[in-house]
PyMOL commands that place a pseudoatom at each C-alpha (Angstrom):
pseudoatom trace, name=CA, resn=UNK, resi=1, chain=A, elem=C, hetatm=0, pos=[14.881, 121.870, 15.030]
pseudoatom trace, name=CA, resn=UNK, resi=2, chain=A, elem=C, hetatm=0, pos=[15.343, 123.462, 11.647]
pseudoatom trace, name=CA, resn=UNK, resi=3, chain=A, elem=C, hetatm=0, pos=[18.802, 122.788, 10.930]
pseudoatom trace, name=CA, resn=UNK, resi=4, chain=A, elem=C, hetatm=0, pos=[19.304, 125.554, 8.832]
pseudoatom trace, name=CA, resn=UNK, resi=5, chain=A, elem=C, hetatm=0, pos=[18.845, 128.440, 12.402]
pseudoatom trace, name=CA, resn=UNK, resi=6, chain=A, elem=C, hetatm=0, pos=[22.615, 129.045, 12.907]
pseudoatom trace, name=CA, resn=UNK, resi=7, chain=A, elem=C, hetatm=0, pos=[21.752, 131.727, 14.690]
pseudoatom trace, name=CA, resn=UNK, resi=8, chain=A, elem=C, hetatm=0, pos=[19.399, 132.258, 18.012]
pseudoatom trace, name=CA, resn=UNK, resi=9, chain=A, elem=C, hetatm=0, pos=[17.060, 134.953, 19.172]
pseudoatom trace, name=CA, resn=UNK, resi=10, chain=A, elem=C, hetatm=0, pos=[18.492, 138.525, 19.262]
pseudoatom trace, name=CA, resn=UNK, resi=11, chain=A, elem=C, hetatm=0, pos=[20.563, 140.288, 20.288]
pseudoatom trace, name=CA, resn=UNK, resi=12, chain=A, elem=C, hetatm=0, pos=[22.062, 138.227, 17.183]
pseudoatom trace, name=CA, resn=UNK, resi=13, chain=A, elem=C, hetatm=0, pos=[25.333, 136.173, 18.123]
pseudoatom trace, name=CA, resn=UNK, resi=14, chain=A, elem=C, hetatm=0, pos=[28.137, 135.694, 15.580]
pseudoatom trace, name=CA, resn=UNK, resi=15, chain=A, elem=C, hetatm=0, pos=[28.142, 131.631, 15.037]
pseudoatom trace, name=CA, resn=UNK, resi=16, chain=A, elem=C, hetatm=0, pos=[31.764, 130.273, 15.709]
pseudoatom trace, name=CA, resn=UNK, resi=17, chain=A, elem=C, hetatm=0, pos=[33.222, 128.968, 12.877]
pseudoatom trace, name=CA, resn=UNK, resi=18, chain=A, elem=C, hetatm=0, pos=[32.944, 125.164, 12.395]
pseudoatom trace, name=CA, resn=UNK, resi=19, chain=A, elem=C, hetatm=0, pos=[36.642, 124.612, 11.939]
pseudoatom trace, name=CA, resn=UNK, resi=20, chain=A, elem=C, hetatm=0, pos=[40.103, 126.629, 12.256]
pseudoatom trace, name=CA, resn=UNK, resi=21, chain=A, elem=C, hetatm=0, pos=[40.557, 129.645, 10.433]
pseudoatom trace, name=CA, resn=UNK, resi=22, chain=A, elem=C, hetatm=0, pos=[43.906, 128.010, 8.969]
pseudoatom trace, name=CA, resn=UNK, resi=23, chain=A, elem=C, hetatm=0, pos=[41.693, 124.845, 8.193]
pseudoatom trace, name=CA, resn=UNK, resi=24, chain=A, elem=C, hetatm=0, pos=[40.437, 125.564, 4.418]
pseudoatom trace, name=CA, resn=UNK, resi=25, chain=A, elem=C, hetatm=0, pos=[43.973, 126.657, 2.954]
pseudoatom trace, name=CA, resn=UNK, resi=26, chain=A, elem=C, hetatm=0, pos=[45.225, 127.194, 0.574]
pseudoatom trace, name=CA, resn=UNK, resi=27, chain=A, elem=C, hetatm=0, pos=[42.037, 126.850, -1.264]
pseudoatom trace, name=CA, resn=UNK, resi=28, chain=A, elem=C, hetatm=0, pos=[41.311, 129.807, 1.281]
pseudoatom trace, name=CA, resn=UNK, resi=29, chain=A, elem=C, hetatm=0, pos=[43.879, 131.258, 2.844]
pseudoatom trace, name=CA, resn=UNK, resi=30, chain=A, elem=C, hetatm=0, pos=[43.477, 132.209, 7.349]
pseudoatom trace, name=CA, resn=UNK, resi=31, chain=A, elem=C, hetatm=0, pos=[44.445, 135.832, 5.894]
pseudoatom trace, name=CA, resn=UNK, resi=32, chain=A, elem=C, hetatm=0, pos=[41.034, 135.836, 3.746]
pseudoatom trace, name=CA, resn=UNK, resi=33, chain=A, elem=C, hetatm=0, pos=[38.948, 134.089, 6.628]
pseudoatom trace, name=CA, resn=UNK, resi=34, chain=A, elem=C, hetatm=0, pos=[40.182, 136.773, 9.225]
pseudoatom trace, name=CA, resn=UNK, resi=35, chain=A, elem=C, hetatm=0, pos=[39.251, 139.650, 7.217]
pseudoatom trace, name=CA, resn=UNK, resi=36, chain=A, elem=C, hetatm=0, pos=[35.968, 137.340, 5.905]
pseudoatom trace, name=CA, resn=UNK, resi=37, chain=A, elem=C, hetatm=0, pos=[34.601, 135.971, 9.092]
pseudoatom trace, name=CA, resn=UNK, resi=38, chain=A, elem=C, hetatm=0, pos=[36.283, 138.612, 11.697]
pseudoatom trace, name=CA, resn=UNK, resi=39, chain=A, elem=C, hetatm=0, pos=[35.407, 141.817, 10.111]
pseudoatom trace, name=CA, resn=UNK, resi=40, chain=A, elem=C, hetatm=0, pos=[32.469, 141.468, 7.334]
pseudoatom trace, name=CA, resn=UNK, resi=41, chain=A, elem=C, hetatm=0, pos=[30.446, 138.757, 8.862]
pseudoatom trace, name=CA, resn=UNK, resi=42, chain=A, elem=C, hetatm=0, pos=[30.822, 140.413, 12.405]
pseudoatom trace, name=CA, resn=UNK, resi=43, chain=A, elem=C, hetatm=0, pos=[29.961, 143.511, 10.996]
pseudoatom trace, name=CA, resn=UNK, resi=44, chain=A, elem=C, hetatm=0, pos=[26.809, 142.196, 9.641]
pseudoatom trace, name=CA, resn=UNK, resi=45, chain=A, elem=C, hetatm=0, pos=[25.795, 140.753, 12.954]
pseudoatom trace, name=CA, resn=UNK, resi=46, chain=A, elem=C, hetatm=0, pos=[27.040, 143.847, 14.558]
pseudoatom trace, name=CA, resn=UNK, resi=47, chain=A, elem=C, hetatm=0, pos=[24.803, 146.578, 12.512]
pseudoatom trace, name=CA, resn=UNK, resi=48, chain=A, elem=C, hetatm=0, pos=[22.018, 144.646, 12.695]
pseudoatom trace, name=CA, resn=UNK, resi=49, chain=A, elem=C, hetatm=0, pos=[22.003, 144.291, 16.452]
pseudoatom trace, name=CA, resn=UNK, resi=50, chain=A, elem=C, hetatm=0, pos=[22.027, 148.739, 16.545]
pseudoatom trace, name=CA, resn=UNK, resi=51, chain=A, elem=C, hetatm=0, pos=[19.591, 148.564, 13.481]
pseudoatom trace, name=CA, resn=UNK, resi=52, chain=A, elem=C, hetatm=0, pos=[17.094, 146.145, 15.497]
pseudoatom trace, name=CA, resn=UNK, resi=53, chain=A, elem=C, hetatm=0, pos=[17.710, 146.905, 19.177]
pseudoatom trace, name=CA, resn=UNK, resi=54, chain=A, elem=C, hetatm=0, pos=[14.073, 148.529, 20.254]
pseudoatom trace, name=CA, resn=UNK, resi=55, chain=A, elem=C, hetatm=0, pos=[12.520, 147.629, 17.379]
pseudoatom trace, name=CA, resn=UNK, resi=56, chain=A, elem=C, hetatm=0, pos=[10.177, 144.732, 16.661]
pseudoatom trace, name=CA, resn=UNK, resi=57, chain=A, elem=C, hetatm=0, pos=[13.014, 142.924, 15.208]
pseudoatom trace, name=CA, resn=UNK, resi=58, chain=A, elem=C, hetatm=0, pos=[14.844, 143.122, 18.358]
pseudoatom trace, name=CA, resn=UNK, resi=59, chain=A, elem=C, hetatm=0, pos=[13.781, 139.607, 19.523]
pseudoatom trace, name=CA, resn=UNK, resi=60, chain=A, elem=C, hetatm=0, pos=[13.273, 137.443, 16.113]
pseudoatom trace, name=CA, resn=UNK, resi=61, chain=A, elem=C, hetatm=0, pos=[15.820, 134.920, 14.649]
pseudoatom trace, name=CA, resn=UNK, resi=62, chain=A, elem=C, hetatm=0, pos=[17.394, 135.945, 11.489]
pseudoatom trace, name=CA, resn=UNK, resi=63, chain=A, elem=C, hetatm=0, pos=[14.892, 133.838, 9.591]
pseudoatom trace, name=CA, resn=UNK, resi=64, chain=A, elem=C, hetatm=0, pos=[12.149, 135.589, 10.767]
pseudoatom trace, name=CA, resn=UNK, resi=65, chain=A, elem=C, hetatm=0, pos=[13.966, 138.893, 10.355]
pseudoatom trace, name=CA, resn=UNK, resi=66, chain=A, elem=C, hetatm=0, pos=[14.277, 137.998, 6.402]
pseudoatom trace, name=CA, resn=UNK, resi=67, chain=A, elem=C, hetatm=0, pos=[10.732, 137.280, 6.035]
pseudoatom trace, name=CA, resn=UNK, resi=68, chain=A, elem=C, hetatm=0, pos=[9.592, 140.308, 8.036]
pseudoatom trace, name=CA, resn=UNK, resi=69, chain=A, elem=C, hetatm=0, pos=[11.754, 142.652, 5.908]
pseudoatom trace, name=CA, resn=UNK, resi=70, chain=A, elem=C, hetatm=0, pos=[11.838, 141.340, 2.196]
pseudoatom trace, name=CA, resn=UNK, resi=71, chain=A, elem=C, hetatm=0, pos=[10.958, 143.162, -0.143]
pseudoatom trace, name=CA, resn=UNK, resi=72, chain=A, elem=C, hetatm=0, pos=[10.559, 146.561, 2.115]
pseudoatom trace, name=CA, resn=UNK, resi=73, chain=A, elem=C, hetatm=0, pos=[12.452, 149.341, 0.739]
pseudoatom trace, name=CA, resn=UNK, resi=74, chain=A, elem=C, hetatm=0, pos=[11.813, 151.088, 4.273]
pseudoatom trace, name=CA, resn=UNK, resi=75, chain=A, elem=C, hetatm=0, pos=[13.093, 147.831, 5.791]
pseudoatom trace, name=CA, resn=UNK, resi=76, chain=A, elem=C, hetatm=0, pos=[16.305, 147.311, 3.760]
pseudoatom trace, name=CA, resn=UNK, resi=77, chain=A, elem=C, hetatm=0, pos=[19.307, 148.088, 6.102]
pseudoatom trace, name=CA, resn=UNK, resi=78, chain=A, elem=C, hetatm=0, pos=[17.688, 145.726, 8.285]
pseudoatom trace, name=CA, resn=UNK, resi=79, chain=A, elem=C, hetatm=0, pos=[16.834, 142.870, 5.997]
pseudoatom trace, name=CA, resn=UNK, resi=80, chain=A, elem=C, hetatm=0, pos=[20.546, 143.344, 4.279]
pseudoatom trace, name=CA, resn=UNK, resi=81, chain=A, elem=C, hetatm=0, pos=[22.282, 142.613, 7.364]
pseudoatom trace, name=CA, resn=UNK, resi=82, chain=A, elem=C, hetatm=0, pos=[20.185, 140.031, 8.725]
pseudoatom trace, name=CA, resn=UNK, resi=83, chain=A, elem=C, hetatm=0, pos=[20.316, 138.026, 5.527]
pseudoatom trace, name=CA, resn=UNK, resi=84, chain=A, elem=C, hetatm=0, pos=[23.916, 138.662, 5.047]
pseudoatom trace, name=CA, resn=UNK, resi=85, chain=A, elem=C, hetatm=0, pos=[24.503, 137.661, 8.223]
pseudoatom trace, name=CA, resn=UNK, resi=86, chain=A, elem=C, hetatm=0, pos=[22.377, 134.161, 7.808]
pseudoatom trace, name=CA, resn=UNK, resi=87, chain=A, elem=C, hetatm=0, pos=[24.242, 133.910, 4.447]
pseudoatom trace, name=CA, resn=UNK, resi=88, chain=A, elem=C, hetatm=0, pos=[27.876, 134.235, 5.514]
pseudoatom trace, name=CA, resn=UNK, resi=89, chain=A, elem=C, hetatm=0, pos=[27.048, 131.512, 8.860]
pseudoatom trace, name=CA, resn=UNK, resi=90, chain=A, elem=C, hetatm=0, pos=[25.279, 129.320, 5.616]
pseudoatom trace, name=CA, resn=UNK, resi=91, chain=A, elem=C, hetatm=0, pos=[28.500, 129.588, 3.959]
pseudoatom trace, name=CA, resn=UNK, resi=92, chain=A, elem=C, hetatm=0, pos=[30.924, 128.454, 6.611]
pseudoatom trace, name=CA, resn=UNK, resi=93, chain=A, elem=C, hetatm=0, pos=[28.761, 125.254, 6.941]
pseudoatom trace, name=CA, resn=UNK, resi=94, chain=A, elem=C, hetatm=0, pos=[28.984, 124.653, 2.783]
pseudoatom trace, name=CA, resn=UNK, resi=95, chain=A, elem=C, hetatm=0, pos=[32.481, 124.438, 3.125]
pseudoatom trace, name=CA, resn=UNK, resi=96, chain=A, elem=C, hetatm=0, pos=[34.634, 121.642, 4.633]
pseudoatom trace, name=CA, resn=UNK, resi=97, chain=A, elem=C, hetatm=0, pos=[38.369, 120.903, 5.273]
pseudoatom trace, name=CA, resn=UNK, resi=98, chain=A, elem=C, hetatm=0, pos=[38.347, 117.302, 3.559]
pseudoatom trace, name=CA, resn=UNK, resi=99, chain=A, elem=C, hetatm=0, pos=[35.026, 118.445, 1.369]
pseudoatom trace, name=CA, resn=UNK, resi=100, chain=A, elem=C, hetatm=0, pos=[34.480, 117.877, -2.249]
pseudoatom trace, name=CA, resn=UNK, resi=101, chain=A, elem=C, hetatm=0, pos=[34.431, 114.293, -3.266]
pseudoatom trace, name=CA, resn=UNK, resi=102, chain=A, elem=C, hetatm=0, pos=[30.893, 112.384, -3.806]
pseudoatom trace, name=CA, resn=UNK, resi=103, chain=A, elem=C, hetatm=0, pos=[27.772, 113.458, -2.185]
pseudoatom trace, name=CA, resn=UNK, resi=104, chain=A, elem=C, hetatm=0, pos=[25.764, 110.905, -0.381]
pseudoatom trace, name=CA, resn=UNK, resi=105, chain=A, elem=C, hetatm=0, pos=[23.550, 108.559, -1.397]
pseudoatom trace, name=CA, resn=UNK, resi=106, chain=A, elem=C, hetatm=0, pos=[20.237, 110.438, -0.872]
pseudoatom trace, name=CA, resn=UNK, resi=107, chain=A, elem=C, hetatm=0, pos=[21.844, 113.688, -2.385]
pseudoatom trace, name=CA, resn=UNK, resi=108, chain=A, elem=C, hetatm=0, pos=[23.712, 111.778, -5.230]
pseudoatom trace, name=CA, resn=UNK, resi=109, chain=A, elem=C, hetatm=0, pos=[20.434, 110.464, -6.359]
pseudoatom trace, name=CA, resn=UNK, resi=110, chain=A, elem=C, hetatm=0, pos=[18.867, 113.589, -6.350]
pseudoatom trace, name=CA, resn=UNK, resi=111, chain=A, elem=C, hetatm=0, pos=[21.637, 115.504, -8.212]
pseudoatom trace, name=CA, resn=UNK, resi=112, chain=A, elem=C, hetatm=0, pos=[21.258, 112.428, -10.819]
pseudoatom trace, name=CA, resn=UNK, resi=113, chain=A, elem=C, hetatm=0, pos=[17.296, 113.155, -11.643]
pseudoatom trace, name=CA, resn=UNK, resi=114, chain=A, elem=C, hetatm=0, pos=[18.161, 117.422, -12.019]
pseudoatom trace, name=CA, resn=UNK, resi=115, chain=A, elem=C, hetatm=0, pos=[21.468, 117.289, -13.659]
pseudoatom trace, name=CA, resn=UNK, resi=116, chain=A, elem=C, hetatm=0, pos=[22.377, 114.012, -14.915]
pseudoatom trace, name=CA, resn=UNK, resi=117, chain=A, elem=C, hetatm=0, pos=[25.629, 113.673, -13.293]
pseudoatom trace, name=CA, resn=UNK, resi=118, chain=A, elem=C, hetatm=0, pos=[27.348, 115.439, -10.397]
pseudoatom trace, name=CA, resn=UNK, resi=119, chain=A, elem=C, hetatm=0, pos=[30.006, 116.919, -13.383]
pseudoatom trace, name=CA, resn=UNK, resi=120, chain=A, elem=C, hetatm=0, pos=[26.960, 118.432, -14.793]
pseudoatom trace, name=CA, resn=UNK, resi=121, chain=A, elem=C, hetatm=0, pos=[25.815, 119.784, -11.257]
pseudoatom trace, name=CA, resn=UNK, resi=122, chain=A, elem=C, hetatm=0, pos=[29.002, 121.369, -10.528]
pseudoatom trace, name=CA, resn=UNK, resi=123, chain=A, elem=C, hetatm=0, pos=[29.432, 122.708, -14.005]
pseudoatom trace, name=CA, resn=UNK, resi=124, chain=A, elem=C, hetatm=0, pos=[25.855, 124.550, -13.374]
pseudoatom trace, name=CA, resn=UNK, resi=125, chain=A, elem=C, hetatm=0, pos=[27.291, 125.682, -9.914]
pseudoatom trace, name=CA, resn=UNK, resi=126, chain=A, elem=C, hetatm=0, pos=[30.920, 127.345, -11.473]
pseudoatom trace, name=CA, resn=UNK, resi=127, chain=A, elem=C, hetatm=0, pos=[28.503, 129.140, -14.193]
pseudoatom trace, name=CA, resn=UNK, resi=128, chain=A, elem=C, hetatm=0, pos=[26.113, 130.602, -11.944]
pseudoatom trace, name=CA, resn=UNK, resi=129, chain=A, elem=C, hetatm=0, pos=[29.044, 131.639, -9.386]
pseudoatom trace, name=CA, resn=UNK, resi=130, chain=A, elem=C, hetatm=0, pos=[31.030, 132.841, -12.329]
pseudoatom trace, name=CA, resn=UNK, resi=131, chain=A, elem=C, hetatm=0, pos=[28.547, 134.766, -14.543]
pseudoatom trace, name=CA, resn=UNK, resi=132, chain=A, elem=C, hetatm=0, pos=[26.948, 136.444, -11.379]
pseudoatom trace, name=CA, resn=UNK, resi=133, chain=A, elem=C, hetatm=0, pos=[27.137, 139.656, -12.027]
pseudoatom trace, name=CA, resn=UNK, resi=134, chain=A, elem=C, hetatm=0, pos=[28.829, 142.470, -9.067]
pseudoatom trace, name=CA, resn=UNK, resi=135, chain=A, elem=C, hetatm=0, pos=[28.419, 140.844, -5.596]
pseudoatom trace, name=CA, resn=UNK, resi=136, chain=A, elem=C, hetatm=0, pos=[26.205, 137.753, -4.523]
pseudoatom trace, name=CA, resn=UNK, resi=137, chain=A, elem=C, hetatm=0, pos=[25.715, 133.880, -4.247]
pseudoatom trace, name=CA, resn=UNK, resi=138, chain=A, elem=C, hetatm=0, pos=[25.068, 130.731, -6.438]
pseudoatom trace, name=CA, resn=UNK, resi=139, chain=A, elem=C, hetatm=0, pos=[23.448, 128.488, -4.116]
pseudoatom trace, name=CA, resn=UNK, resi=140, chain=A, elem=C, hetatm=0, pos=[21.743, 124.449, -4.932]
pseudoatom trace, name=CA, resn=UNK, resi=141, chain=A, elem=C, hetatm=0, pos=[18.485, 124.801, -3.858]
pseudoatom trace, name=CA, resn=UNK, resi=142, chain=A, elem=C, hetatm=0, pos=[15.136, 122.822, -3.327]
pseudoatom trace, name=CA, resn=UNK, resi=143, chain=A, elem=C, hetatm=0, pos=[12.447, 123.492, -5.765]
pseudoatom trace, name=CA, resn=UNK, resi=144, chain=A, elem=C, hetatm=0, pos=[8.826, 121.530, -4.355]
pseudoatom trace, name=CA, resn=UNK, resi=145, chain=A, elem=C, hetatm=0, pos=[11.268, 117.769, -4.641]
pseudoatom trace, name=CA, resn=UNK, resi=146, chain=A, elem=C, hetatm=0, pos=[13.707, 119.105, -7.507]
pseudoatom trace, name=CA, resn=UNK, resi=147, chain=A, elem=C, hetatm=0, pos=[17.510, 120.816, -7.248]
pseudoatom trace, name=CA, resn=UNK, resi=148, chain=A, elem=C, hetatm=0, pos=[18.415, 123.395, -8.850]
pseudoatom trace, name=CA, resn=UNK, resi=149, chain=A, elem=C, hetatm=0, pos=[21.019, 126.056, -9.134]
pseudoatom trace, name=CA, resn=UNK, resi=150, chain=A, elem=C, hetatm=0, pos=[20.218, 129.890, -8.255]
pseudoatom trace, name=CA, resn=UNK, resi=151, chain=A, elem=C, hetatm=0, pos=[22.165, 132.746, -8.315]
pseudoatom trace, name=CA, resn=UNK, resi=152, chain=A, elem=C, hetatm=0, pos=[21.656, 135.884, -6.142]
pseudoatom trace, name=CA, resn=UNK, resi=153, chain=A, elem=C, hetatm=0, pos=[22.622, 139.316, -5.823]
pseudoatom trace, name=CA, resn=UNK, resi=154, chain=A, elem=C, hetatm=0, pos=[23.902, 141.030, -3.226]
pseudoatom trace, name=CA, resn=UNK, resi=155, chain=A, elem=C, hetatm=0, pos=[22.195, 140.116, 0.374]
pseudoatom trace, name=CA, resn=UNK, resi=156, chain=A, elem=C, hetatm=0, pos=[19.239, 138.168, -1.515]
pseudoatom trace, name=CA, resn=UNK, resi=157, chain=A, elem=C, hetatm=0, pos=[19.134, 134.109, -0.816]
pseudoatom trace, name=CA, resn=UNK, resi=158, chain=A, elem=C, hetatm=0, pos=[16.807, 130.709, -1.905]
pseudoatom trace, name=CA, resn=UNK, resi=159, chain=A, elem=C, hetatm=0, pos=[14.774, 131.799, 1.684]
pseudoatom trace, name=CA, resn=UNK, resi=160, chain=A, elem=C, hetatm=0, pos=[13.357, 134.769, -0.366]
pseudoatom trace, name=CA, resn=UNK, resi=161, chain=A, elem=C, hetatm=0, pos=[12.214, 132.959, -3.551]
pseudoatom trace, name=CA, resn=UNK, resi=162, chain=A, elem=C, hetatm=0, pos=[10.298, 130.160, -1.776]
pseudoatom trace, name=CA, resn=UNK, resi=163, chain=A, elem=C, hetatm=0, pos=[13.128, 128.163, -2.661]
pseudoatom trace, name=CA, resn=UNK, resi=164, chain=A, elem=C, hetatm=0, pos=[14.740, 125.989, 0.178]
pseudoatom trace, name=CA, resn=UNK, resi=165, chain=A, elem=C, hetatm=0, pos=[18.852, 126.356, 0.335]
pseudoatom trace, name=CA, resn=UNK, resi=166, chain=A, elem=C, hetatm=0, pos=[21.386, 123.511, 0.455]
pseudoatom trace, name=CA, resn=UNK, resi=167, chain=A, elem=C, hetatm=0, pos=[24.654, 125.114, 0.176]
pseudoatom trace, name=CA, resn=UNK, resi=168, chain=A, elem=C, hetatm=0, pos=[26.281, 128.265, -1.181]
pseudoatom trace, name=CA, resn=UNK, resi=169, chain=A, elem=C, hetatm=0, pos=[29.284, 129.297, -2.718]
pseudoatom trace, name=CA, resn=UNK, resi=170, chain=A, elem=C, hetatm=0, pos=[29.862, 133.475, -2.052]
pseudoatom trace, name=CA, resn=UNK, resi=171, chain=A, elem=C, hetatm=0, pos=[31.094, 135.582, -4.714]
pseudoatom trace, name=CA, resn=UNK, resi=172, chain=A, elem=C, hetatm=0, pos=[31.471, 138.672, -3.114]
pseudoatom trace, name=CA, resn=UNK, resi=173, chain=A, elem=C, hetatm=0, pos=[34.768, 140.287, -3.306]
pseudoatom trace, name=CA, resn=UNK, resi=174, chain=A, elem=C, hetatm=0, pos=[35.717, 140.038, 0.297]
pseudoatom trace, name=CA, resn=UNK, resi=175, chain=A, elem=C, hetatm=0, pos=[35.588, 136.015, -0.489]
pseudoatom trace, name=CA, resn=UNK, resi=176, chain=A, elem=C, hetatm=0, pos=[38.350, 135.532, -2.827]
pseudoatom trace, name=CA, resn=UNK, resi=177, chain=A, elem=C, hetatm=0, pos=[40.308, 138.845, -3.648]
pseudoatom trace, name=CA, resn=UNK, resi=178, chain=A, elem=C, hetatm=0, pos=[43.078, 138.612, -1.199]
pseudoatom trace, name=CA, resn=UNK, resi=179, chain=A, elem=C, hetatm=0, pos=[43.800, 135.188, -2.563]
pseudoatom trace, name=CA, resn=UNK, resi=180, chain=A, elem=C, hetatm=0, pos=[42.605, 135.444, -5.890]
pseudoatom trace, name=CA, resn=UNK, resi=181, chain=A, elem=C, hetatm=0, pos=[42.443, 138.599, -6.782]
pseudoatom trace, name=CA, resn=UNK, resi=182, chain=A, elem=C, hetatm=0, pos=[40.427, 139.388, -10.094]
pseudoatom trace, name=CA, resn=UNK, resi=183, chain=A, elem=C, hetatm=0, pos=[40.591, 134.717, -11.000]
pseudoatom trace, name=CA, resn=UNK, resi=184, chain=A, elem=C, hetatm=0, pos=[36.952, 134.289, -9.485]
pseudoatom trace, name=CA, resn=UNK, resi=185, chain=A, elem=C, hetatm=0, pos=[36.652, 131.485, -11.641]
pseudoatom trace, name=CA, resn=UNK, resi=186, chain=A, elem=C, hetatm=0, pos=[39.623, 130.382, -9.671]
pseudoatom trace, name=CA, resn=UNK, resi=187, chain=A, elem=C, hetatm=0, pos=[38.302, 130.314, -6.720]
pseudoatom trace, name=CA, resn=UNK, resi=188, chain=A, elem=C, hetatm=0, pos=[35.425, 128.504, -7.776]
pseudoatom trace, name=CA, resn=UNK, resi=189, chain=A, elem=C, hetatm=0, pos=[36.620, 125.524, -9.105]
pseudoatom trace, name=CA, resn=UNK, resi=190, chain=A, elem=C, hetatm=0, pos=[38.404, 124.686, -6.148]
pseudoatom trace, name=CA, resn=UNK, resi=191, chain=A, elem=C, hetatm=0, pos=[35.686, 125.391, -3.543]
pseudoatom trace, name=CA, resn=UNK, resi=192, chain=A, elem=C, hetatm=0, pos=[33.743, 123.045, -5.755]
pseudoatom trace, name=CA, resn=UNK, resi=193, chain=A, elem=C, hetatm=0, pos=[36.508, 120.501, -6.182]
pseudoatom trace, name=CA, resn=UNK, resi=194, chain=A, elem=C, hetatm=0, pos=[37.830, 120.442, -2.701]
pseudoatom trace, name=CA, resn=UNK, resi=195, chain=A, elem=C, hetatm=0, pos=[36.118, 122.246, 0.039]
pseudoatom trace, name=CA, resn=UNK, resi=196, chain=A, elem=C, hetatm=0, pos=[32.245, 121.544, -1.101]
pseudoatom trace, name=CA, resn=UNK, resi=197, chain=A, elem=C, hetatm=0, pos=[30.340, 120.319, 1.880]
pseudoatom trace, name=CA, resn=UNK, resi=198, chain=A, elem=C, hetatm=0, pos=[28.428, 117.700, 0.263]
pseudoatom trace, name=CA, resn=UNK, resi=199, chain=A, elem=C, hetatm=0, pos=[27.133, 116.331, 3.399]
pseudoatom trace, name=CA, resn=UNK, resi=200, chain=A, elem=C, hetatm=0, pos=[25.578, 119.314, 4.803]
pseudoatom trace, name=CA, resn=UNK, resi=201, chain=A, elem=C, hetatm=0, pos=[24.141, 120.152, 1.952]
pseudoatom trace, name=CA, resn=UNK, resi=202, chain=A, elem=C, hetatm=0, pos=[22.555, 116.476, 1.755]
pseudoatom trace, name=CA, resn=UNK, resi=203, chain=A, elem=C, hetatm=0, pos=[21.735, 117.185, 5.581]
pseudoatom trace, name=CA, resn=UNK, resi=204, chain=A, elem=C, hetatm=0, pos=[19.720, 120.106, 4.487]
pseudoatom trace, name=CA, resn=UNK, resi=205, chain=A, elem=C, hetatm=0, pos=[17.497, 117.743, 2.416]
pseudoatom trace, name=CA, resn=UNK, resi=206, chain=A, elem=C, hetatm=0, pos=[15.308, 116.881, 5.602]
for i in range(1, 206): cmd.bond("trace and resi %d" % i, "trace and resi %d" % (i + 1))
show_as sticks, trace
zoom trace
């Protein structure tokens, strides 16, 4: 099973979160994962269930939604709320209570050959998260047997670019402004220094 489907066949489901919504503070406060989790990454599961229901789409995972719709101008509500709502349940899985810390082996050996050190790799990671421009998503990625770091726009993700996603770190808004306010750079550095989900991310290595 691809480990990466956090979400079955339609009518889409929202995923539970993997841990308390108290469990990431103060790096995240329950506040921000109430308002993140309860009412933006329902609502993205929510619209795309009335966008989809009788359509073609009706019946596909969220993966196959993306692929189906990328790209499509005529196809965009659709393919924004099906990948944001893949996105956000990638998100809660990048982040841990205890995360941060050194990656495995497997992971810290690939990190090594791409960046040089893990330093380096999360240095890359807080630049593309920071200098995203508007809403989106710095993600590591798979590239053929090579990491590297991505940023995207809006509802866009690695799945789109051929690329295959290990974790992501979302800069939207909705993510940090309640706790953060305008100090996204804030916010960054301690996802990366304390909440990072190293393991899933080497999980997602296959």
């Amino acid at each position: 099973m691809n480990k990466n489907k956090t979400v079955s066949a339609a009518p889409q489901v929202l995923p539970a979160l993997p841990y308390a919504d108290s469990a990431l503070a103060p790096v995240i406060s329950a506040n921000t994962i109430g308002f993140h989790y309860g009412k933006h990454h329902k609502g993205y599961v929510d619209n795309l269930n009335k966008l989809a229901a009788g359509t073609e789409f009706a019946e596909l995972t969220l993966e196959e939604i993306i692929a189906a719709t990328a790209g499509k101008a005529d196809k965009a509500a659709i393919f924004n709320n099906a990948s944001q709502a893949w996105n956000h349940a990638f998100y809660w899985r990048s982040l841990a209570p205890k995360g941060g810390g050194k990656p495995p082996a497997a992971l810290q050996k690939k990190i090594a050959a791409a960046f040089g050190t893990l330093e380096a790799c999360k240095k890359e990671l807080a630049a593309a998260a920071t200098t995203q421009f508007g809403s989106g998503w710095a993600w590591l990625a798979l590239d053929g047997g090579k990491l590297k770091v991505v940023k995207t726009g809006n509802a866009d993700s690695p799945l789109t670019m051929g690329l295959k996603p290990l974790l992501t770190i979302d800069v939207w808004e909705h993510a940090y402004y309640l706790d953060y306010q305008n100090r996204r750079a804030d916010y960054v550095g301690a996802v990366l220094d304390t909440l990072i989900n190293w393991e899933f991310a080497a999980e997602n290595l296959g």
